[in-house]
N, C-alpha and C positions, 0 to 999 in steps of 0.2 A: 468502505471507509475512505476518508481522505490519503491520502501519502503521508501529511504529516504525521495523522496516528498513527499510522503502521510502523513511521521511524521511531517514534517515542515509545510503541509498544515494544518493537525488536531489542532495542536499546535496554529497556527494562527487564526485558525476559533473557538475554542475551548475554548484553554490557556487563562490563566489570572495569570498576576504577583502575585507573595505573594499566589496561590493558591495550593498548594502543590499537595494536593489529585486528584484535579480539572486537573493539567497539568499530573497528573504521567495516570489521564483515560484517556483523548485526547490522549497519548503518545499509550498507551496500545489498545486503540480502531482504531486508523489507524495502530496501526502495525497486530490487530488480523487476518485481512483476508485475507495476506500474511505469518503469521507464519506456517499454517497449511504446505504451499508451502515451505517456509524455512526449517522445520525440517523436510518434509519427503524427499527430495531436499538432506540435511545434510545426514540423517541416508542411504538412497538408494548410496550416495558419497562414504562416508567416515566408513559407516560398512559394507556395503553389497558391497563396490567395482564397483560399475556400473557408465558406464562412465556418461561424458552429454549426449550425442548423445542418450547411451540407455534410459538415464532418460528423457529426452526433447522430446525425438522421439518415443517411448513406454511407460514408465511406467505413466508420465503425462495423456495422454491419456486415463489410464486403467476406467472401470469402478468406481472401488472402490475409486481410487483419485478424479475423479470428484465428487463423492457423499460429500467426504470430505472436497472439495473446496465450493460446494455448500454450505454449511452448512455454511463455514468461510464466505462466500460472500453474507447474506441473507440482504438483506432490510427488510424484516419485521421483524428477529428477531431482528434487531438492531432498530429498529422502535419502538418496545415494550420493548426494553431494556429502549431507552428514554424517551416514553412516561410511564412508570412506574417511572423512575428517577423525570419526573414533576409532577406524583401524589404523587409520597414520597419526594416531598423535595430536592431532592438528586443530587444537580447539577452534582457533578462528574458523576454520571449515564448517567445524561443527555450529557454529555461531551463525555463518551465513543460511546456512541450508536450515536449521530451525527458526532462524527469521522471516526467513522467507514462505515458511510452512507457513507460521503464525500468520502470516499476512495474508495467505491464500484461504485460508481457512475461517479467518475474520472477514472475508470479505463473502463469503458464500452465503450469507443467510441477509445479506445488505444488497445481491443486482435482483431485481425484478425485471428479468428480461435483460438484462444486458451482461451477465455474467459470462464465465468463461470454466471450458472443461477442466476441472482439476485433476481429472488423472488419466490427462493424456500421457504418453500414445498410446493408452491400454483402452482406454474408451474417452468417445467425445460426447457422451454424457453431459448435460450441465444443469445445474440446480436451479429452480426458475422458482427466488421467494416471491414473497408478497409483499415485502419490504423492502424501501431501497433508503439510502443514505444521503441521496440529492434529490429525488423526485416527490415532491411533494404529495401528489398521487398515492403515494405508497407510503403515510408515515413519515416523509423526510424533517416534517414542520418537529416535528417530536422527536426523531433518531436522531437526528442532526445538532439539537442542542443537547442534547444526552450525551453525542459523541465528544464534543466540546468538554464537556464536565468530566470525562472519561480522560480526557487530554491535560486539563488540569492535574489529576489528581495522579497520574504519571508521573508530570514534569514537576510537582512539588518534591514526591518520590526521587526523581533522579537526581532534583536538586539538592536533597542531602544527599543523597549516594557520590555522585560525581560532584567534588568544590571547586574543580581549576577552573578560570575564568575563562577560555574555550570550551571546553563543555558547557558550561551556562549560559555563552551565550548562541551555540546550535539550540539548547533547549527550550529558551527564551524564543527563539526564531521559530523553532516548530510551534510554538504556541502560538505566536506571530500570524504565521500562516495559514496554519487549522483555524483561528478566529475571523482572517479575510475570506479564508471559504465558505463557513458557516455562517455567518453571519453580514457578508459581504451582497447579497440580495438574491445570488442566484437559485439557493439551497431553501431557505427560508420563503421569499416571495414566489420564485419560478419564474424571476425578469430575466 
């Protein structure tokens, strides 16, 4: 799935109005095991120069990236983040770490090949669908505006749940987002 769904998913499974701390870990735990992908994604971009193709098509692939993504994409560390969170009390813990479940978890039946171990360090295992979320190959023409509608129907959700006008308009913006991915050419045509 995109990042933006994962934040509007976490947010919804998570969030809780008036909870400051509680929504800013939902936020921060479905976006952590895509950030890893983001910045080195950004820095291989926009310092090092390399296009997508070489990024998407070799440096993803490297060993040292997947050890990286592993790590962002564990179930169990996020498991024991929560379940430490409910031995200390500490909802927002518990917020982060089943955020970030969700989001590992939503994303496992969505890489066709380019997915990542989810229950590292116990095994590097990874599930190889037959669906993917971007690759049109695989269902993307179809997943992908289905995920779209899936994102709608969150952020209408959140939109009565949370009224402040900061909250609506991150939600607003996640929508924003998830609409330029999907429907932006790459996802949909495969330009």
């Amino acid at each position: 799935m995109n990042t933006p769904a994962h934040l509007l998913m976490g947010v919804a499974a998570c969030g809780l109005p008036g909870g400051k701390a509680r929504n800013a870990a939902a936020l921060a735990g479905a976006l952590i095991p895509d950030a890893t992908i983001i910045a080195m994604v950004a820095w291989q971009g926009w310092v090092v120069g390399r296009t997508g193709g070489q990024i998407f098509g070799i440096d993803y692939f490297t060993a040292f990236w997947q050890e990286i993504f592993a790590v962002s994409n564990s179930v169990p560390l996020f498991l024991a983040c929560a379940a430490l969170g409910l031995f200390a009390r500490l909802r927002w813990a518990v917020a982060f770490g089943i955020a970030a479940i969700l989001h590992i978890i939503t994303d496992i039946p969505l890489h066709a090949g380019d997915g990542h171990p989810p229950f590292w360090p116990f095994s590097d295992w990874t599930y190889v669908s037959s669906f993917s979320y971007w690759d049109v190959r695989h269902g993307a023409n179809i997943l992908a505006p289905a995920e779209f509608i899936l994102c709608l129907i969150l952020a209408a959700w959140l939109w009565v749940k949370f009224r402040g006008l900061p909250a609506r308009l991150i939600i607003a913006l996640g929508v924003l987002v998830e609409a330029t991915f999907v429907f932006g050419g790459e996802v949909i045509y495969g330009a």
